[in-house]
N, C-alpha and C positions, 0 to 999 in steps of 0.2 A: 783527521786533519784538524790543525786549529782555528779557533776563527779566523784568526789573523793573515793566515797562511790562506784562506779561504779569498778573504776579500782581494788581498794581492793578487791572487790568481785573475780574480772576477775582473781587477781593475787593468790588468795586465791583456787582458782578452779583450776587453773593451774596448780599449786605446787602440791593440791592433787591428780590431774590425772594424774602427772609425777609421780608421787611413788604409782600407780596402774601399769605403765608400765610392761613388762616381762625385767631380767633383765636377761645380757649377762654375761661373764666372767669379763669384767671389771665395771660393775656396783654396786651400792652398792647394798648391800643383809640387811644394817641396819646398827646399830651404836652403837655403846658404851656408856650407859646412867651413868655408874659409875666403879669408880677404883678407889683399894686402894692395896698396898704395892707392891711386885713386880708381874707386870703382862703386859706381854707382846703380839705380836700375829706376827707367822712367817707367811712369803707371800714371797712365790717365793724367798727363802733364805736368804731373808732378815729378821733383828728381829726389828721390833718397839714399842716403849712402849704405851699400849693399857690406853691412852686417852681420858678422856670424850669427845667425839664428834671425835672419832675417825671414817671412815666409814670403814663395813667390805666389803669382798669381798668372793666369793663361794672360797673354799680349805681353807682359814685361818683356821692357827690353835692357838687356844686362850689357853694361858699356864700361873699359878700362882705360884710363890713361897708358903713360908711357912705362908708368913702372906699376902699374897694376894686374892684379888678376886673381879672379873668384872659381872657386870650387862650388858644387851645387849637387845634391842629392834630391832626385825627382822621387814623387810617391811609391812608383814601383821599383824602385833600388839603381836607376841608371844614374850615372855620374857624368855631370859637366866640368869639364876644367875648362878656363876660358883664360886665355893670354893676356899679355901685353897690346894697346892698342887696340882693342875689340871690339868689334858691336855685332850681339847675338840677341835674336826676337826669338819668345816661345811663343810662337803663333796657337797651336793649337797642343793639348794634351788630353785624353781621355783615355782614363783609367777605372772602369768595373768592370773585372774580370768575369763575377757572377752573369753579370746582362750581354755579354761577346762584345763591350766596347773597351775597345782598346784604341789609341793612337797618339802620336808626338808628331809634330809639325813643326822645325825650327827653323829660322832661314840667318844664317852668319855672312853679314857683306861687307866685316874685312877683319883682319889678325887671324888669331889661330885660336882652335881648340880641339880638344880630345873629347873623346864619348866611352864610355862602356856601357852596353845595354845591361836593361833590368827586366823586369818580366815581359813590355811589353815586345823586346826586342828578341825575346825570348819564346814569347805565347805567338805573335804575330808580325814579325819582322818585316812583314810589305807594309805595316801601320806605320810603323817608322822612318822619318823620313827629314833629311836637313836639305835646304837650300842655299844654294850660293847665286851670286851674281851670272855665274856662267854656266852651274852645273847641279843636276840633284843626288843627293847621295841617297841611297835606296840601302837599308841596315839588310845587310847577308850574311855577316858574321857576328862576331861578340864585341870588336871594339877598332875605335880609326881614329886618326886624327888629318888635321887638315887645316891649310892657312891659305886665305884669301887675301892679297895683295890688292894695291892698286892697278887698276886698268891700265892698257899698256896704251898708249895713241896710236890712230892705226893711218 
């Protein structure tokens, strides 16, 4: 093999075993694969505009206007689409497969979005887990989607 062809490899390996690591409070938890209209993400009181190649972090909270909505690829390959109107928290994510820590904790309390799991929805699907205002969705299959509304007056 050549060198060249060597060090790619090396470097090719490396990256992928760096985003199997377990990731702490300030590590990425994933990224923002798409955005369109207004859509932002709070962190630690601050607002920034959720940007392709944005990276997230565990507590971000991902919010769209009226004509907004973000796509998101988490460390272990699950995918967020997040609507029009939205506001979705990554409360909790913990990804080392190596250590049995696995889990995703989101809680969406209003718009829509879709999910497909990734490994950890895959290795351990009771870790997985979205909240809503009224209800927990518990991951049992590979993918769902869901829109929480305003409250009705009762």
């Amino acid at each position: 093999m050549k060198p060249k062809k060597s060090i790619v490899i090396l470097l090719l390996t490396l990256s992928a075993l760096a985003w199997c690591l377990p990731a702490d409070a300030h590590e990425s938890i994933g990224i923002v694969r798409t955005s369109a209209g207004t859509a932002t993400i709070s962190r630690g009181g601050k607002i920034l505009p959720a940007a392709v190649g944005t990276k997230l972090l565990a507590a971000d909270t991902l919010t769209t206007g009226s004509d907004g909505s973000i796509g998101v690829i988490l460390r272990d390959n699950s995918s967020l689409s997040i609507g029009p109107e939205s506001n979705l928290i990554i409360q909790e994510f913990l990804f080392s497969p190596a250590e049995g820590k696995l889990g995703l904790l989101a809680r969406i309390t209003r718009g829509t979005m879709a999910y497909i799991s990734g490994l950890i929805g895959k290795l351990a699907p009771e870790s997985a887990r979205f909240e809503t205002p009224v209800a927990t969705i518990g991951i049992r299959g590979t993918r769902f989607a869901v829109k929480v509304g305003e409250p009705t007056p009762k």
